[in-house]
N, C-alpha and C positions, 0 to 999 in steps of 0.2 A: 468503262467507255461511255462515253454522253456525245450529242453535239450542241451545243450552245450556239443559238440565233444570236448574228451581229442585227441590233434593231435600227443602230443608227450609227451612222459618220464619226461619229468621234469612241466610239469601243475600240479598243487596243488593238483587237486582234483582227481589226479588218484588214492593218497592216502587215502579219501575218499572212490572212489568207492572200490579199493581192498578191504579194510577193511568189506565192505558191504557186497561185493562178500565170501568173508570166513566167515562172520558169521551166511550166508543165504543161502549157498550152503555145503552140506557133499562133501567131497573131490572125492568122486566117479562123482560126478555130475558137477566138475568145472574142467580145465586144473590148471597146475602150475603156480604162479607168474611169473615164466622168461618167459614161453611159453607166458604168458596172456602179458605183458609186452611189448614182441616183436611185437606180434602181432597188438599192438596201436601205434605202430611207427613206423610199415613197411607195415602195410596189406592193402590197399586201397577199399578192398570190408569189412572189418571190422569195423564197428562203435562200439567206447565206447563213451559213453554218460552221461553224471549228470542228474540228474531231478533237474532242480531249481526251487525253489516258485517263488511266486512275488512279497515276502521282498527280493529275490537274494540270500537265503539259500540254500544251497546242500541239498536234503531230498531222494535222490531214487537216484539208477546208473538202464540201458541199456543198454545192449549190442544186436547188434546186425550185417548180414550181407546180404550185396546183391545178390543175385543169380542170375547167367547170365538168370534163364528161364524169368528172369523180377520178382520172387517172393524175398519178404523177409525173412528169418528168425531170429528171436526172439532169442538168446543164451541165455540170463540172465537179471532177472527184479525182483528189491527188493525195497524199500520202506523200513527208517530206522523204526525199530518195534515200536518206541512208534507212529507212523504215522500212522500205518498199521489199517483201518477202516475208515477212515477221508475221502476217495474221491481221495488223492495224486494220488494213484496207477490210479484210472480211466482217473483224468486229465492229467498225463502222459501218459498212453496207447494211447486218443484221441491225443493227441499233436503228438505222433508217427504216428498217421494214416493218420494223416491231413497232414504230412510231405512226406510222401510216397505216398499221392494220392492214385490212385486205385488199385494199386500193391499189391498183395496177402500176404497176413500176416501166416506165420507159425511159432508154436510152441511148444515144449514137456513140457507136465502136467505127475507128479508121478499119479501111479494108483489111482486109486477113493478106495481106500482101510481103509481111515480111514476120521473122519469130517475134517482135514485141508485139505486134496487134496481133497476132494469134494466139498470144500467152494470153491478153486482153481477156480477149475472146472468151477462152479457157476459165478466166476467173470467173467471168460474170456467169456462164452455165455451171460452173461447180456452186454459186451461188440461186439458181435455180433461172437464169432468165434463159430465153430463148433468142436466136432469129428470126425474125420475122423477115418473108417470103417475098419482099417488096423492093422496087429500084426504090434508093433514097440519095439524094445532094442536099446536104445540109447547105441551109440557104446564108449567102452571105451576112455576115456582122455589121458591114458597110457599105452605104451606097457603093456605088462602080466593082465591087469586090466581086470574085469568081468562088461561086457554092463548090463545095467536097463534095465526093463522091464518099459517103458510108454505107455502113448498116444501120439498121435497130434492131434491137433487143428489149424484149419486154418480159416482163415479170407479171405471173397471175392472169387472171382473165379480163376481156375485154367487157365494160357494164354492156349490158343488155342494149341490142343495137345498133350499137359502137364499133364501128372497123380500123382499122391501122392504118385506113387512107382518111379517115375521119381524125384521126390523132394527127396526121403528118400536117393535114389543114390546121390542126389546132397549134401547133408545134410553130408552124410557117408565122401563122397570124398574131399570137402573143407572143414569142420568145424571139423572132426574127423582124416582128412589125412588118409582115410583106405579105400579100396575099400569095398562095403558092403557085400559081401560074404568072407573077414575073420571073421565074427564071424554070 
């Protein structure tokens, strides 16, 4: 299991992960094609990623970014559906973590409101993250857009300092371009 960075617009497999990404995300929950797009060929604290097997098959895209506090976050992680129970999603998660060393893993889970965001849920602490204690509305993708209501979950320890209202500001201001008090 590997994940191989798309670095630029024209790698094969960004068409893969798009396609993964819109069939695994509602539109409130992803940015646009051209924003996501730009983003993999200009953003240098932005990682897109494939999940490869170890026949060398695309099976799962990643996305995610660095955060100057030294934390990661997690933007987007799917696993094509007929895969979805098999282990892929785990061996990629570990493969992420083991990439990133000790550096704190964060990420937003829909509410625990019905059995698939609870299974959700379920996966990520059998993978070792927690809940973290905090209201979160994941801030819209798009002007005029209305923020979700989620969770976080994070992985490891917070660096020296560093709060999960200090992450949410950091979350809001690079990943959403909006300071966290518009909405």
């Amino acid at each position: 299991m590997r994940l191989s960075e798309i670095l630029s617009t024209d790698d094969p497999l960004l068409d893969f992960n798009l396609r993964l990404l819109l069939d695994s995300f509602p539109p409130e929950e992803r940015r646009d094609e051209s924003a996501w797009r730009r983003l993999t060929a200009s953003e240098p604290t932005f990682h897109n990623t494939t999940v490869i097997d170890d026949a060398e098959n695309p099976v799962g895209m990643l996305t995610y970014w660095d955060f100057p506090e030294g934390a990661v976050y997690i933007e987007h992680f799917a696993t094509l559906p007929r895969l979805r129970g098999s282990g892929i999603g785990s061996a990629a998660l570990r493969r992420l973590i083991a990439d990133v060393g000790q550096r704190p893993i964060l990420l937003e889970v829909e509410m625990p409101d019905d059995e698939i965001s609870r299974r959700r849920i379920g996966f990520y602490q059998r993978e070792g993250f927690g809940l973290l204690d905090i209201d979160y509305i994941q801030p819209p993708y798009r002007r005029g857009g209305k923020g979700v209501e989620m969770r976080l979950m994070l992985r490891g320890r917070l660096p020296e300092g560093v709060s999960a209202a200090d992450l949410t500001t950091t979350l809001a201001e690079i990943v959403y371009h909006r300071p966290l008090r518009d909405f």
